[in-house]
C-alpha positions as protocol buffer text, in pm:
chain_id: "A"
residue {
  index: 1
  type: UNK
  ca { x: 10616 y: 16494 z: 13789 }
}
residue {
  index: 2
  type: UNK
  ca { x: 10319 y: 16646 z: 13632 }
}
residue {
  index: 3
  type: UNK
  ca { x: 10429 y: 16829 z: 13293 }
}
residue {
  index: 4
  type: UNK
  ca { x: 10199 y: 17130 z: 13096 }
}
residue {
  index: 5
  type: UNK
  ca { x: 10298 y: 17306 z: 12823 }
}
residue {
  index: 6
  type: UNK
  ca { x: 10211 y: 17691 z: 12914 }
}
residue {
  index: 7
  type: UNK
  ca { x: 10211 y: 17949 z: 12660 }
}
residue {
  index: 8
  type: UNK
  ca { x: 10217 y: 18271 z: 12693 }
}
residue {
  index: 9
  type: UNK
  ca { x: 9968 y: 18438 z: 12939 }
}
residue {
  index: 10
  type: UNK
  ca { x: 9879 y: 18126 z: 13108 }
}
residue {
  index: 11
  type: UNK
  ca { x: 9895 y: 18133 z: 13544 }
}
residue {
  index: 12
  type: UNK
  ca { x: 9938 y: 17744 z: 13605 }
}
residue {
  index: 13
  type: UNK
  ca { x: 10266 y: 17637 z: 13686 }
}
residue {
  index: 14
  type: UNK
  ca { x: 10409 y: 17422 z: 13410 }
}
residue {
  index: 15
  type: UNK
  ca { x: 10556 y: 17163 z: 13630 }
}
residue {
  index: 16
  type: UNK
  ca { x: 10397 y: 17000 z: 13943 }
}
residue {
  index: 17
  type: UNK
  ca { x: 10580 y: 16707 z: 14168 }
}
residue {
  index: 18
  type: UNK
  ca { x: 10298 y: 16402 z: 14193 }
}
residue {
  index: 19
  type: UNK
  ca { x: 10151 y: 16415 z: 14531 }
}
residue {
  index: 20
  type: UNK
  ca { x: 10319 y: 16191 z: 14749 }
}
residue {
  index: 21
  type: UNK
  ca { x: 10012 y: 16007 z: 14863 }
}
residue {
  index: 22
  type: UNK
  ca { x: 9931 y: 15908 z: 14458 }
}
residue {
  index: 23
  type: UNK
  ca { x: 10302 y: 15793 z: 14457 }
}
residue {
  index: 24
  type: UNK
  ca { x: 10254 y: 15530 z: 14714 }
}
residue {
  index: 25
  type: UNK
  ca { x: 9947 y: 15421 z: 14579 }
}
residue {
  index: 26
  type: UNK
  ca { x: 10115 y: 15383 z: 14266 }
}
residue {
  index: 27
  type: UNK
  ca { x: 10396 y: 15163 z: 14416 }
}
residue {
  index: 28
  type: UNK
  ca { x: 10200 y: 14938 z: 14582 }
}
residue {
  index: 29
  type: UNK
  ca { x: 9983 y: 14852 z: 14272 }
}
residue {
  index: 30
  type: UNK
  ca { x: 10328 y: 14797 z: 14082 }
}
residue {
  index: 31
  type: UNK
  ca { x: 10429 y: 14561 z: 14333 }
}
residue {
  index: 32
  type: UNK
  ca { x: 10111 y: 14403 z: 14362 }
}
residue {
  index: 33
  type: UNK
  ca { x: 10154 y: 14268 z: 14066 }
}
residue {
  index: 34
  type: UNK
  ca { x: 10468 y: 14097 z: 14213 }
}
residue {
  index: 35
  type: UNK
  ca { x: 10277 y: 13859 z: 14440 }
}
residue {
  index: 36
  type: UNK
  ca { x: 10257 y: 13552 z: 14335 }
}
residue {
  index: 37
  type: UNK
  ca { x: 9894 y: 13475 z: 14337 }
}
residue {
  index: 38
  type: UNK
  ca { x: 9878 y: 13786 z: 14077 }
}
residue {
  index: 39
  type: UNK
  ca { x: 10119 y: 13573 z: 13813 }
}
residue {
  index: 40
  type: UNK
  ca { x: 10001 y: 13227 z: 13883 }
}
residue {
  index: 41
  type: UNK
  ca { x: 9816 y: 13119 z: 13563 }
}
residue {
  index: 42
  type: UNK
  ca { x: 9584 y: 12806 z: 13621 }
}
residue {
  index: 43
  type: UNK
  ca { x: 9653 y: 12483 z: 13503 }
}
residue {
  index: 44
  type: UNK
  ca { x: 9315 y: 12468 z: 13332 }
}
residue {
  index: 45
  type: UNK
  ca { x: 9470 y: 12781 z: 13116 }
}
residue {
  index: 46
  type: UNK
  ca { x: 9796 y: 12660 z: 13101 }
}
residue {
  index: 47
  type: UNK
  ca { x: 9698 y: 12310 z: 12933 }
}
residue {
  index: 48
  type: UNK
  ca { x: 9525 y: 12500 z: 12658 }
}
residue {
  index: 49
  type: UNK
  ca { x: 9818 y: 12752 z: 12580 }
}
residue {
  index: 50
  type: UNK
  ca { x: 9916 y: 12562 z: 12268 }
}
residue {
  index: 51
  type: UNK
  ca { x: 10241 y: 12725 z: 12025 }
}
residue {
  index: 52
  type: UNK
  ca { x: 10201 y: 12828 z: 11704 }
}
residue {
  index: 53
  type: UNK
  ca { x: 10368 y: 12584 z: 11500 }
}
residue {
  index: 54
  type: UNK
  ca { x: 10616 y: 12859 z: 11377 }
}
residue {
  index: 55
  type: UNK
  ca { x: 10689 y: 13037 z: 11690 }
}
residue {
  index: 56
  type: UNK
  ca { x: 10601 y: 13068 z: 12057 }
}
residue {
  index: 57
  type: UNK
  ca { x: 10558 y: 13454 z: 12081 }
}
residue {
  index: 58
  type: UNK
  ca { x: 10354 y: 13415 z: 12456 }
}
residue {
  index: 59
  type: UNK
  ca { x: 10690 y: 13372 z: 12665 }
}
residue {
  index: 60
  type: UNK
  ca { x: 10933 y: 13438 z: 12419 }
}
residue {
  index: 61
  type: UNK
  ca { x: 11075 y: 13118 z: 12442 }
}
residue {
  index: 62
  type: UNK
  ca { x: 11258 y: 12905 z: 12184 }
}
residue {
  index: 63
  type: UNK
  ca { x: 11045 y: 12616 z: 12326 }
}
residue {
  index: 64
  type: UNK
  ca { x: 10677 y: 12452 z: 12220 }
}
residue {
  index: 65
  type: UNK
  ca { x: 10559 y: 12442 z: 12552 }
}
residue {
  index: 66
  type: UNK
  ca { x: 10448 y: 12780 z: 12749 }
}
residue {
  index: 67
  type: UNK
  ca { x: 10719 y: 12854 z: 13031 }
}
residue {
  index: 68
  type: UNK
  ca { x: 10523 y: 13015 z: 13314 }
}
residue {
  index: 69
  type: UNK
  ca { x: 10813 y: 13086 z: 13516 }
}
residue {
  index: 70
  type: UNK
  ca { x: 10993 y: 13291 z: 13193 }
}
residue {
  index: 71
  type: UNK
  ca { x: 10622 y: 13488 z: 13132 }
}
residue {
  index: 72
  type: UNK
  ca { x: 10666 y: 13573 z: 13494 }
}
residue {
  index: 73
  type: UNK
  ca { x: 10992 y: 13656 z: 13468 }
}
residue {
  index: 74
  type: UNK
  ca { x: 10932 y: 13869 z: 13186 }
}
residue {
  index: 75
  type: UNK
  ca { x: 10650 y: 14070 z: 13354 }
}
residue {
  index: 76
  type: UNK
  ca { x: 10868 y: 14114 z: 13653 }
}
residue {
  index: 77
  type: UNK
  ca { x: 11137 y: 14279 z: 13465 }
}
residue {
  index: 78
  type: UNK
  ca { x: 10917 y: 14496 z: 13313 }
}
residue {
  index: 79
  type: UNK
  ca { x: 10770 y: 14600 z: 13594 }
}
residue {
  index: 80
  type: UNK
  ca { x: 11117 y: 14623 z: 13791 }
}
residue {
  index: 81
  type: UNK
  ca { x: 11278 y: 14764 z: 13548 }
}
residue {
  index: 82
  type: UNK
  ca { x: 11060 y: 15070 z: 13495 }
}
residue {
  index: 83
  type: UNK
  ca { x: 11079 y: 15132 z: 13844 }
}
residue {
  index: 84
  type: UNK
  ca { x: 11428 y: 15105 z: 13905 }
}
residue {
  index: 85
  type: UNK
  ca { x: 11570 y: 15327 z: 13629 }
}
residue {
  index: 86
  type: UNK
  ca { x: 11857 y: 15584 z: 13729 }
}
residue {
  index: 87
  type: UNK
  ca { x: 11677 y: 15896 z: 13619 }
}
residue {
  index: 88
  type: UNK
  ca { x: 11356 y: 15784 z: 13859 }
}
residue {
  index: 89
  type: UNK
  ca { x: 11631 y: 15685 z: 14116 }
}
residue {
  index: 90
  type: UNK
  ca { x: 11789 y: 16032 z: 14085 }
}
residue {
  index: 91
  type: UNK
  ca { x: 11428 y: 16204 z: 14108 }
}
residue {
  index: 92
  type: UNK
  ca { x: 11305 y: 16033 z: 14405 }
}
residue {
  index: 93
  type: UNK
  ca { x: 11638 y: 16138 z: 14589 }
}
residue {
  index: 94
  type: UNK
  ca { x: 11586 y: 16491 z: 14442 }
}
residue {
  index: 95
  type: UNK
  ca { x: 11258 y: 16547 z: 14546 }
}
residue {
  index: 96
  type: UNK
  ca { x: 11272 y: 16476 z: 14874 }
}
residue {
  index: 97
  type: UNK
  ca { x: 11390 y: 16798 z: 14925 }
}
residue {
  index: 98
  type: UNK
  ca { x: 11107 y: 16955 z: 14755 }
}
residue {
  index: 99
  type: UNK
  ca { x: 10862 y: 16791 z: 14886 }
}
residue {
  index: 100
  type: UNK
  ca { x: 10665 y: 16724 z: 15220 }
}
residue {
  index: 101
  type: UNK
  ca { x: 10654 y: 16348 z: 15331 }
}
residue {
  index: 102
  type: UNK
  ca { x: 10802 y: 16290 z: 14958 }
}
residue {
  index: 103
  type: UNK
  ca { x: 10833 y: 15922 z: 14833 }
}
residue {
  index: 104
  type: UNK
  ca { x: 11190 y: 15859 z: 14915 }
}
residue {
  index: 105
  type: UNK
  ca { x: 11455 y: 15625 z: 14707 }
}
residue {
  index: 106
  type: UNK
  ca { x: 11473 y: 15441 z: 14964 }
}
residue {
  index: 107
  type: UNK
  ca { x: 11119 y: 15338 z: 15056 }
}
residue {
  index: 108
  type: UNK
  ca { x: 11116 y: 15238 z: 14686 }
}
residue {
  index: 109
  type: UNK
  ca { x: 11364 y: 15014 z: 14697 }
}
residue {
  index: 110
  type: UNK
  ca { x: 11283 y: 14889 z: 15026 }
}
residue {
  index: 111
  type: UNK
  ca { x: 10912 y: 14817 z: 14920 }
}
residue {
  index: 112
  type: UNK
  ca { x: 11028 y: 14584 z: 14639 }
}
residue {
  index: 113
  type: UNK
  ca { x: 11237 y: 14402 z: 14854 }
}
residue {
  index: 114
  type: UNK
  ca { x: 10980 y: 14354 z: 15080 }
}
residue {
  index: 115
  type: UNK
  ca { x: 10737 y: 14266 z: 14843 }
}
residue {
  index: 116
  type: UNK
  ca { x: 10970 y: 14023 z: 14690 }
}
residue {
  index: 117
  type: UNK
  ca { x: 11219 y: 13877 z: 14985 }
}
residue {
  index: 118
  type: UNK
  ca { x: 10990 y: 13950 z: 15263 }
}
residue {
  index: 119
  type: UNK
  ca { x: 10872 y: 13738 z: 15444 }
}
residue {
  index: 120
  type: UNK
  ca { x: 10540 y: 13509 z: 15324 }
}
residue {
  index: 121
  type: UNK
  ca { x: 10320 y: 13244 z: 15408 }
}
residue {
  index: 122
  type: UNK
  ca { x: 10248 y: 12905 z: 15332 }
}
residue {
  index: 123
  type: UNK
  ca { x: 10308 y: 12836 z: 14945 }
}
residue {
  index: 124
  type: UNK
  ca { x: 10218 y: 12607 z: 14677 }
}
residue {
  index: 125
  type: UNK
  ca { x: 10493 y: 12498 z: 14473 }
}
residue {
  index: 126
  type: UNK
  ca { x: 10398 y: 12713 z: 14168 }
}
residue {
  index: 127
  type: UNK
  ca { x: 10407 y: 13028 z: 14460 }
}
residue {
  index: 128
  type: UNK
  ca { x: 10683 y: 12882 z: 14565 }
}
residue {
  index: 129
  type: UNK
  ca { x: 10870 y: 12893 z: 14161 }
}
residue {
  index: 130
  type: UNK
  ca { x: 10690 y: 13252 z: 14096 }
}
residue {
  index: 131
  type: UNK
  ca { x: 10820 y: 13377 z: 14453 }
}
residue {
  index: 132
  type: UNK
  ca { x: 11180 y: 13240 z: 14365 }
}
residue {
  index: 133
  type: UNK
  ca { x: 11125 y: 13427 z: 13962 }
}
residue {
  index: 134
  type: UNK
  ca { x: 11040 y: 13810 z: 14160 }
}
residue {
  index: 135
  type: UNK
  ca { x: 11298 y: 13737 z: 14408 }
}
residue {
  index: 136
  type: UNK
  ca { x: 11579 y: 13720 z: 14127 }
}
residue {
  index: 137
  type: UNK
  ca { x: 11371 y: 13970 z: 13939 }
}
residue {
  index: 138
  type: UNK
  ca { x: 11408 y: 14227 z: 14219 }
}
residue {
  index: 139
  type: UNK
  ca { x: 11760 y: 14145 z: 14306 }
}
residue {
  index: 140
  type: UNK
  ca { x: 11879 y: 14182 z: 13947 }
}
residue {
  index: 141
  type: UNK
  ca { x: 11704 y: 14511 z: 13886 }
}
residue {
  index: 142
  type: UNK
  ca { x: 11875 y: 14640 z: 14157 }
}
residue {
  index: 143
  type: UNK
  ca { x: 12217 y: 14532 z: 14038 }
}
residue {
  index: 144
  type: UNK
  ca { x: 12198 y: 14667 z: 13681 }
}
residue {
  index: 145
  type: UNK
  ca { x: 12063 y: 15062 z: 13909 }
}
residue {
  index: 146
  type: UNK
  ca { x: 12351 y: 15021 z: 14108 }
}
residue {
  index: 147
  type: UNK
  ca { x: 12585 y: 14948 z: 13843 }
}
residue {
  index: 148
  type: UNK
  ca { x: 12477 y: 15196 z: 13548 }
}
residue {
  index: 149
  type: UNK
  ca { x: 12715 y: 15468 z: 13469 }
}
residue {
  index: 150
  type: UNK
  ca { x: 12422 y: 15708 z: 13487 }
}
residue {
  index: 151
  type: UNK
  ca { x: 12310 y: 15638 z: 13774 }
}
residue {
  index: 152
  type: UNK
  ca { x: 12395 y: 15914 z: 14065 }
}
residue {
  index: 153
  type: UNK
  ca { x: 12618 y: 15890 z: 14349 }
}
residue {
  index: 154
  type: UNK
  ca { x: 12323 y: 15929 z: 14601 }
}
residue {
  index: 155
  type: UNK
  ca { x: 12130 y: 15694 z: 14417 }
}
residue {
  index: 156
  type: UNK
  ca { x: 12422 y: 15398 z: 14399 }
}
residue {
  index: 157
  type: UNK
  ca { x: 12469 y: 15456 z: 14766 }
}
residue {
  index: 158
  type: UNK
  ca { x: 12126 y: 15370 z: 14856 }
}
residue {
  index: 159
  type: UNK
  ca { x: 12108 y: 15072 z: 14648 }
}
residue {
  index: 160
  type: UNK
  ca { x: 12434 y: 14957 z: 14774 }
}
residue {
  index: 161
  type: UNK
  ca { x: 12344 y: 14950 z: 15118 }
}
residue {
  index: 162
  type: UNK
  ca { x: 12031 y: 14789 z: 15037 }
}
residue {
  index: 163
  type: UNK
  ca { x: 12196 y: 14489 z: 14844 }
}
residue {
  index: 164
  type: UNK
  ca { x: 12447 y: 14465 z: 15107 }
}
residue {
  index: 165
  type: UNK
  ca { x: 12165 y: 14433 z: 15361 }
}
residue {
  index: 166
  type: UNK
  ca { x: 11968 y: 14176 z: 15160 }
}
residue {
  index: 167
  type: UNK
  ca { x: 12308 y: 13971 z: 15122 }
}
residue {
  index: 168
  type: UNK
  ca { x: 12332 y: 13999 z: 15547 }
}
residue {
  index: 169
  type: UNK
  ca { x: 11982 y: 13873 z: 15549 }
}
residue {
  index: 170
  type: UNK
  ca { x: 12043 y: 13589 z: 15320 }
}
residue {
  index: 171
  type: UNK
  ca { x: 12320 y: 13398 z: 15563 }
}
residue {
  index: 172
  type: UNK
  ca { x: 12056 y: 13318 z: 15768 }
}
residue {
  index: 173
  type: UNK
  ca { x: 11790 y: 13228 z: 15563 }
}
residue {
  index: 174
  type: UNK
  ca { x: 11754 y: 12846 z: 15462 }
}
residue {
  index: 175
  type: UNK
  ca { x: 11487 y: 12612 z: 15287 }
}
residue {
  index: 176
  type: UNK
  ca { x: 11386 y: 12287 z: 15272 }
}
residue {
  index: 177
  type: UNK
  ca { x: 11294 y: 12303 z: 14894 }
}
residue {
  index: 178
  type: UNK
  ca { x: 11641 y: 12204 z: 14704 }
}
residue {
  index: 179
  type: UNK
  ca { x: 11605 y: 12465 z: 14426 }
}
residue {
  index: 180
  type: UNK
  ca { x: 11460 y: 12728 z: 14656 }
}
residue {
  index: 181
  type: UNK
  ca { x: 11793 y: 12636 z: 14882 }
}
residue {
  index: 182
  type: UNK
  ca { x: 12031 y: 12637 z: 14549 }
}
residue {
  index: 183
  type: UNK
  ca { x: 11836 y: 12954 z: 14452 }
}
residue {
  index: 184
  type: UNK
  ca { x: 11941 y: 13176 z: 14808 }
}
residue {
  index: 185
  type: UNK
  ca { x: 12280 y: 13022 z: 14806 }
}
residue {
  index: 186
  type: UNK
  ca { x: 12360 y: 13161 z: 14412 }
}
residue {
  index: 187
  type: UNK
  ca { x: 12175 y: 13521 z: 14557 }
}
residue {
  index: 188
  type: UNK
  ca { x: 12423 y: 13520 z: 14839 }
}
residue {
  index: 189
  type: UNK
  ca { x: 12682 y: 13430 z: 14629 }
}
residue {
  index: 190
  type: UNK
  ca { x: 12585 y: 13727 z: 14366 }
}
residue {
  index: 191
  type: UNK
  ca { x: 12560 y: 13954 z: 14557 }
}
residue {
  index: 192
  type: UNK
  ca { x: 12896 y: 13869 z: 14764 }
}
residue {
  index: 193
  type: UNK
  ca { x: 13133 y: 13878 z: 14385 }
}
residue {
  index: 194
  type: UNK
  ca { x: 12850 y: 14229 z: 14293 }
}
């Protein structure tokens, strides 16, 4: 929502719902981001991503070498987790009923999992370890909506029923890749005990 601070006198309506259209355009830069060719870093850059010998601030990890996988796991969640707040959740579902052809809840969530379970093509193995680092990404961000005490009723439901039908899908998915395998199985698994 846009937000102006009238004063006295002034005609323009302080408060104005973002035009639907901008909202989709929005989401789909957001997840964007998401696809694995936008996180892949190069193994040229990657060999010269040296740690400070104090610290290694770039991924936050405790290690010397740069973790790829945990810088793309930290973008993810930021991304995910602006997104998939409870008071955005609880907008989207309000709004709806305010405006025309509205950006729904619901097309949010389903356009993340979509952008990060959907179905892909053919993979390199670092795609293959940034799809698998979105994937959780998504599904986690998801769990902590649907589980936070402010989150609303409306809002849970629609997550719910999304997990639930992500955890359906999952049963029949399989992989030849051992850690991609392991990785579905502890999803299912999550999501089952969630």
């Amino acid at each position: 929502m846009f937000h102006t601070y009238n004063v006295k006198g002034d005609t323009g309506s302080p408060t104005e719902i973002v035009p639907a259209v901008q909202q989709r355009d929005v989401l789909s830069l957001l997840l964007s981001t998401l696809e694995p060719a936008a996180l892949e870093l190069p193994e040229s850059l990657l060999v010269q991503l040296t740690p400070h010998p104090n610290s290694n601030l770039e991924d936050m990890s405790s290690d010397y070498a740069f973790d790829h996988l945990r810088a793309a796991r930290i973008l993810s969640a930021m991304v995910l987790g602006d997104l998939l707040t409870p008071d955005r959740a609880a907008r989207l579902v309000a709004f709806a009923d305010r405006q025309t052809n509205a950006l729904t809840l619901p097309e949010v969530i389903d356009g993340v999992i979509k952008a990060t379970w959907g179905p892909h093509g053919a993979e390199s193995p670092m795609q293959a370890s940034l799809r698998r680092v979105t994937e959780r990404a998504s599904l986690d961000a998801l769990m902590i909506l649907g589980g936070h005490a402010d989150t609303t009723p409306e809002a849970r439901a629609v997550v719910l029923q999304a997990i639930g039908r992500l955890g359906q899908s999952l049963t029949s998915r399989k992989d030849d890749n051992p850690v991609t395998e392991a990785h579905l199985r502890q999803a299912e698994r999550d999501i089952a005990r969630y």
